[in-house]
C-alpha positions in Angstrom: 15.8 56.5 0.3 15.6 53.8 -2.1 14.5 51.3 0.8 11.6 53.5 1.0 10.4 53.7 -2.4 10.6 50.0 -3.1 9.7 48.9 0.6 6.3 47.7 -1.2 8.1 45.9 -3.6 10.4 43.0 -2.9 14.0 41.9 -4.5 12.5 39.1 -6.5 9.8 41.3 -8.4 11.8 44.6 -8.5 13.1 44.5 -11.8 9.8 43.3 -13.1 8.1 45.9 -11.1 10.9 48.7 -13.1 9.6 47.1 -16.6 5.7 47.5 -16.1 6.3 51.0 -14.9 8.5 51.3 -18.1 5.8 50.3 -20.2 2.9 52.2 -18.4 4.7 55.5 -18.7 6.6 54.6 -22.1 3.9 56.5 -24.4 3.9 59.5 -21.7 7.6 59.6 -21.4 8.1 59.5 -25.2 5.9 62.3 -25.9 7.8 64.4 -23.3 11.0 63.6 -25.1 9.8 65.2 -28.1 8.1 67.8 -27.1 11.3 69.0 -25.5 13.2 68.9 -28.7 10.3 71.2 -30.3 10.6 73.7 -27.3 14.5 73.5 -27.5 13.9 75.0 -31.5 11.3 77.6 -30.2 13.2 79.2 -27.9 15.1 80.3 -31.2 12.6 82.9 -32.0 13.0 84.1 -27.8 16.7 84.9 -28.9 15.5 87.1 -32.1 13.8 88.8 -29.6 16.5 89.7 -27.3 18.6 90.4 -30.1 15.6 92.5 -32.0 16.4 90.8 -35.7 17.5 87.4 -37.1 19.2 85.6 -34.6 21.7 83.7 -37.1 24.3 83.2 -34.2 21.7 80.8 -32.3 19.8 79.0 -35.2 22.7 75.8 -35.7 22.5 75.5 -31.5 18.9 74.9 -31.7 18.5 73.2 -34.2 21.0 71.0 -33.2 18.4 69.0 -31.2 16.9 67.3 -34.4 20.2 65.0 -34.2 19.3 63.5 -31.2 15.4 63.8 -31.9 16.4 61.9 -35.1 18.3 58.9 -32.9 15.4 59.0 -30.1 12.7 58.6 -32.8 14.7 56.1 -35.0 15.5 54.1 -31.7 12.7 54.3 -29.4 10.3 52.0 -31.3 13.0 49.0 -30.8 13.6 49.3 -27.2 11.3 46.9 -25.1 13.4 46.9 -21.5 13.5 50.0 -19.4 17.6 48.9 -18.9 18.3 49.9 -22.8 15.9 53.1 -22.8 17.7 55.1 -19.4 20.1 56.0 -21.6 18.0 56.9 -24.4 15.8 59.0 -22.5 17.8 60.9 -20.2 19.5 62.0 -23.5 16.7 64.1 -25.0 16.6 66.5 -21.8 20.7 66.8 -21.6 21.0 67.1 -25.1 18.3 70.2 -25.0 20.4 71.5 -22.1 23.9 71.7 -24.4 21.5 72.8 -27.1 20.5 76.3 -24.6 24.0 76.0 -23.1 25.5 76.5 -27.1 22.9 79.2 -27.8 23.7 80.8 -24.1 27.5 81.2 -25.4 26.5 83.6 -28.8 23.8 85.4 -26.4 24.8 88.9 -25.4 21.7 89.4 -22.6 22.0 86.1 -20.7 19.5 87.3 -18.0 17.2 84.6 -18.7 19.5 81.7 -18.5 18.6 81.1 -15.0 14.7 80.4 -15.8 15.8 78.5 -19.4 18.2 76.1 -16.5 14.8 75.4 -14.1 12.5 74.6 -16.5 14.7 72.1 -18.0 14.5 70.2 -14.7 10.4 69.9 -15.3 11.7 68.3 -18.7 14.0 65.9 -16.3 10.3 65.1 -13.9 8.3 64.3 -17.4 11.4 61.3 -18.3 11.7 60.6 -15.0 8.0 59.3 -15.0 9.0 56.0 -16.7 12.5 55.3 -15.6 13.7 54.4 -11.7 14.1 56.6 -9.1 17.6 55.6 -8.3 18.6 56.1 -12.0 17.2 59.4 -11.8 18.7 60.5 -9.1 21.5 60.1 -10.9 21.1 61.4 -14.2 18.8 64.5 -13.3 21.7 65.1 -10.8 24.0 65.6 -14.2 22.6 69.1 -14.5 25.1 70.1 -12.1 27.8 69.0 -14.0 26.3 70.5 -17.0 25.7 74.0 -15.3 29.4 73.8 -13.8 31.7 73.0 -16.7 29.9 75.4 -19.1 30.6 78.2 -16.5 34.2 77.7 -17.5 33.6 79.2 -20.7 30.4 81.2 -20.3 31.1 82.6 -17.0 28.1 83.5 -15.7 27.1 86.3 -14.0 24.9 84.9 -11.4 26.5 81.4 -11.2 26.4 80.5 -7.6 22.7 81.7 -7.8 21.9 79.1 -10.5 23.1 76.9 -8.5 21.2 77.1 -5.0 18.4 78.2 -7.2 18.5 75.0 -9.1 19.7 73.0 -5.9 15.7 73.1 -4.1 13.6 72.6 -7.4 16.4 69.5 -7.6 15.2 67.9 -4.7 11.1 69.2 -5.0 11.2 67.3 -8.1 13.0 63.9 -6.7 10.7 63.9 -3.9 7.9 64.1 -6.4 9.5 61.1 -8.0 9.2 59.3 -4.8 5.7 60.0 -4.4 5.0 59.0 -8.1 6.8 56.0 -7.9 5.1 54.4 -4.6 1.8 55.8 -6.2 2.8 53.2 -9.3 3.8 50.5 -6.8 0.2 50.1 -5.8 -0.9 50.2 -8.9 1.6 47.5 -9.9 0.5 45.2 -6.6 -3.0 45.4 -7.3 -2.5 44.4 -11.0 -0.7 41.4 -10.0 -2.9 40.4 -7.5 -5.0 40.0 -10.3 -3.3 38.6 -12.5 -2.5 36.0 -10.1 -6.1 35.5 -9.1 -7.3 34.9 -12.6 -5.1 32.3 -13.6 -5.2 30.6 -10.2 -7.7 28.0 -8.5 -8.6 29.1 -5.1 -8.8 25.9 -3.7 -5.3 24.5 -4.6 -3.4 26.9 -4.9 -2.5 25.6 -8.5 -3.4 27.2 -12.0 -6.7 27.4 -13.4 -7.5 26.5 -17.3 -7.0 30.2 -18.1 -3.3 29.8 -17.1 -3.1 27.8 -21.1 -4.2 31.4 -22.8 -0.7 32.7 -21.7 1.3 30.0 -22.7 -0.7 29.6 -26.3 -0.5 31.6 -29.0 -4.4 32.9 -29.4 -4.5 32.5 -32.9 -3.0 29.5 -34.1 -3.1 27.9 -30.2 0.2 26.4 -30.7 2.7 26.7 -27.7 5.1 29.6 -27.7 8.0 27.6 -26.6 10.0 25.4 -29.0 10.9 22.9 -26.6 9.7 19.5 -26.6 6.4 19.3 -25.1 4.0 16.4 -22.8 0.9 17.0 -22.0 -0.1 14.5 -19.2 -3.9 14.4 -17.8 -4.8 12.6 -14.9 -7.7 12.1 -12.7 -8.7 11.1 -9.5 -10.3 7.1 -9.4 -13.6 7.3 -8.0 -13.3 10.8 -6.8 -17.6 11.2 -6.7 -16.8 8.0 -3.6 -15.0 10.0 -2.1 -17.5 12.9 -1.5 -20.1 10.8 -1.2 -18.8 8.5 1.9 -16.7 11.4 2.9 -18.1 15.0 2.4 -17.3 17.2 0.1 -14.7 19.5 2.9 -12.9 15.7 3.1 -13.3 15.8 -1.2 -11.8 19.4 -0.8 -8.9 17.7 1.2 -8.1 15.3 -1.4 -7.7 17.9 -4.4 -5.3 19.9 -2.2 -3.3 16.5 -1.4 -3.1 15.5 -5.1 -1.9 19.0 -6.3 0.9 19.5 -3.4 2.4 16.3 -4.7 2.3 17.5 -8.1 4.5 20.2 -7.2 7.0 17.6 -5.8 7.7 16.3 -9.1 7.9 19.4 -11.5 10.4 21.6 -12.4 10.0 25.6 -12.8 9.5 25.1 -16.4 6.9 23.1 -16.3 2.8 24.0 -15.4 0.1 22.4 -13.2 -3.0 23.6 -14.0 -6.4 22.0 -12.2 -8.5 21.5 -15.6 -11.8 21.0 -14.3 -13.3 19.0 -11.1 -10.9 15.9 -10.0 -8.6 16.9 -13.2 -5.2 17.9 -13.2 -3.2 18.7 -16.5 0.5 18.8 -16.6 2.3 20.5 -19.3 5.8 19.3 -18.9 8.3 21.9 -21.1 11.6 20.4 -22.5 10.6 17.0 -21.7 11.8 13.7 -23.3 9.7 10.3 -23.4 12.2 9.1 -20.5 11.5 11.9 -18.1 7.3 12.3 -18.7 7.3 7.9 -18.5 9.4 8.3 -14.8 7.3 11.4 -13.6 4.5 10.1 -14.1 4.8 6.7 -13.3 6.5 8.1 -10.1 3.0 10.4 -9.4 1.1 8.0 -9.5 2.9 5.9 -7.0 3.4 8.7 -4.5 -0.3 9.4 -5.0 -1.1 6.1 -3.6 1.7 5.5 -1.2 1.5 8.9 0.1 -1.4 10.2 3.5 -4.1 12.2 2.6 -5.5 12.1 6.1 -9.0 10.6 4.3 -9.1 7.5 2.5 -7.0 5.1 0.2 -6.3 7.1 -3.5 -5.4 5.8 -6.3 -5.2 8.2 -9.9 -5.0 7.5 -13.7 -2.8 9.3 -15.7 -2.9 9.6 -19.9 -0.4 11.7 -21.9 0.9 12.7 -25.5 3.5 14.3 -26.9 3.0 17.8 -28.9 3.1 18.4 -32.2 4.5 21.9 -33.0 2.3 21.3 -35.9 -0.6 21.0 -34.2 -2.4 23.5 -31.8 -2.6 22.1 -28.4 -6.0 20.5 -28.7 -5.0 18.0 -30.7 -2.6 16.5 -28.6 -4.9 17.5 -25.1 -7.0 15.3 -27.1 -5.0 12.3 -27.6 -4.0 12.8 -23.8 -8.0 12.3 -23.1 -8.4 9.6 -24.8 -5.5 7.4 -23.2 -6.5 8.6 -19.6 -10.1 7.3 -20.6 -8.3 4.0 -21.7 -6.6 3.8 -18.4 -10.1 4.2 -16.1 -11.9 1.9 -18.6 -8.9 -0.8 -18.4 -8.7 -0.9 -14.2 -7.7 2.4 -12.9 -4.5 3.5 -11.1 -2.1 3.9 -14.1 -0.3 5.3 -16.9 -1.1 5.2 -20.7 0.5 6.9 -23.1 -1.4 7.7 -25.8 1.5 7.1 -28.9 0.9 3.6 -27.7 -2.6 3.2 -28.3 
């Protein structure tokens, strides 16, 4: 069953694919939560009735529900994984369930408990919305245990009723999880098609300069990491030759070759992104002035050394250390400048701009 919900979904993006469900349904999910601590109290003035007068015997059982309505409220602001809020969550609805089965024990007409026991499983659906199917499963399926170790004490009249009554609107609402939850999984796949598609250039296969805006922070347009930082630019000598003697599909060919070995030399830290027409821009995280002098030095080699299947290719290559002082401009900038020095000074090599 679980194969089925996620078959849309694959191992590597699953737990991503839990958070963003998480956070879609959070606000929903959170709502439901307290809503079923305020029904929990109403259900207060339902026991006056049966009892015709003040129900004092029932009053501390439901209101008992504001301590856990306190934690939920106090804690749910702080919990940002969707790990850390099952827990949380699945609390409200149990906790409500005690609440009832506490009142349910001072009650002298328990006719209604049956009804109070279903509708709680509506309460389980609304937190189901933002958690995982298989935790569900799980802790919906605690009602059970609920139901069956209060009958110790209350006894209930109808208690194998309860149970096969409660046993179908179980399942109805799991399966309605499962339809829910392959209805978000499209949502989820189209979102990240897009996402994907807006930060990528069609043609390489690399990122696009809009990839910088989620690695910056947009008001101060510093980086986000902490790490050292290089910033390497580079650009392909007499690229406008190239589609000129060429064509532009043989130009296309090129770009492709230059960014596949740019992915040869970078590690999953680090970013390509094709900046603009024959320019590439490398931002090379937790990086020393050893490692960005060897990589690119050693790109610029492979560059030439390597087949393209078009022509003989040579690149120049500038780059400059960041300044977590600075936003990234400044030191893109500076990066510019000694790749401009480089094609002024002969082409096909490496200038770093703190030399200049």
């Amino acid at each position: 069953m679980l194969n089925m919900i996620t078959k849309k979904i694959t191992k590597e993006q699953r737990n991503d694919f839990y958070q963003s469900k998480f956070e879609y349904y959070k606000l929903v999910s959170g709502y439901c939560a307290v809503i079923i601590a305020l029904c929990e109290i109403s259900y207060f003035f339902t026991d006056c009735q049966l009892y015709g007068r003040f129900a004092i015997e029932t009053l501390i059982p439901r209101i008992s529900i504001l301590i856990p309505l306190v934690l939920f409220l106090c804690l749910n602001p702080r919990i940002k994984t969707y790990k850390n809020a099952i827990w949380l969550y699945y609390l409200m609805p149990h906790a409500a369930m005690w609440a009832t089965i506490w009142a349910v024990y001072h009650l002298e007409n328990r006719d209604f408990v049956r009804e109070g026991f279903i509708i709680m499983h509506f309460a389980f659906l609304t937190i189901g919305l933002a958690m995982p199917f298989v935790h569900h499963v799980f802790y919906h399926g605690l009602v059970f245990a609920n139901i069956i170790i209060s009958n110790l004490f209350i006894h209930y009249a109808h208690f194998e009723m309860m149970i096969t009554l409660a046993l179908p609107v179980y399942v109805g609402v799991c399966l309605l999880q499962i339809i829910l939850e392959n209805s978000y999984a499209d949502h989820y796949l189209i979102k990240k098609s897009l996402e994907i598609n807006s930060v990528t250039d069609e043609l390489t296969g690399l990122y696009n300069r809009f990839k910088i805006n989620e690695i910056i922070n947009p008001d101060t347009h510093k980086f986000y990491s902490k790490q050292d930082i290089y910033m390497v630019i580079l650009d392909i000598d007499f690229f406008k030759k190239v589609n000129d003697t060429y064509g532009h599909e043989s130009g296309d060919t090129i770009l492709k070759y230059v960014g596949r070995r740019l992915e040869t030399h970078i590690t999953p830290k680090d970013y390509i992104i094709r900046w603009g027409g024959e320019e590439f821009l490398l931002i090379l995280i937790d990086c020393d002035a050893k490692r960005v002098a060897t990589i690119t030095e050693d790109i610029r080699q492979d560059v030439a050394s390597g087949n393209n299947d078009v022509c003989p290719l040579t690149i120049s290559l500038g780059y400059s250390k960041y300044n977590s002082n600075e936003n990234y401009h400044a030191c893109l900038d500076r990066a510019d400048k000694a790749l401009y020095y480089a094609k002024k000074h002969g082409r096909n090599q490496v200038v770093n701009a703190d030399m200049l």
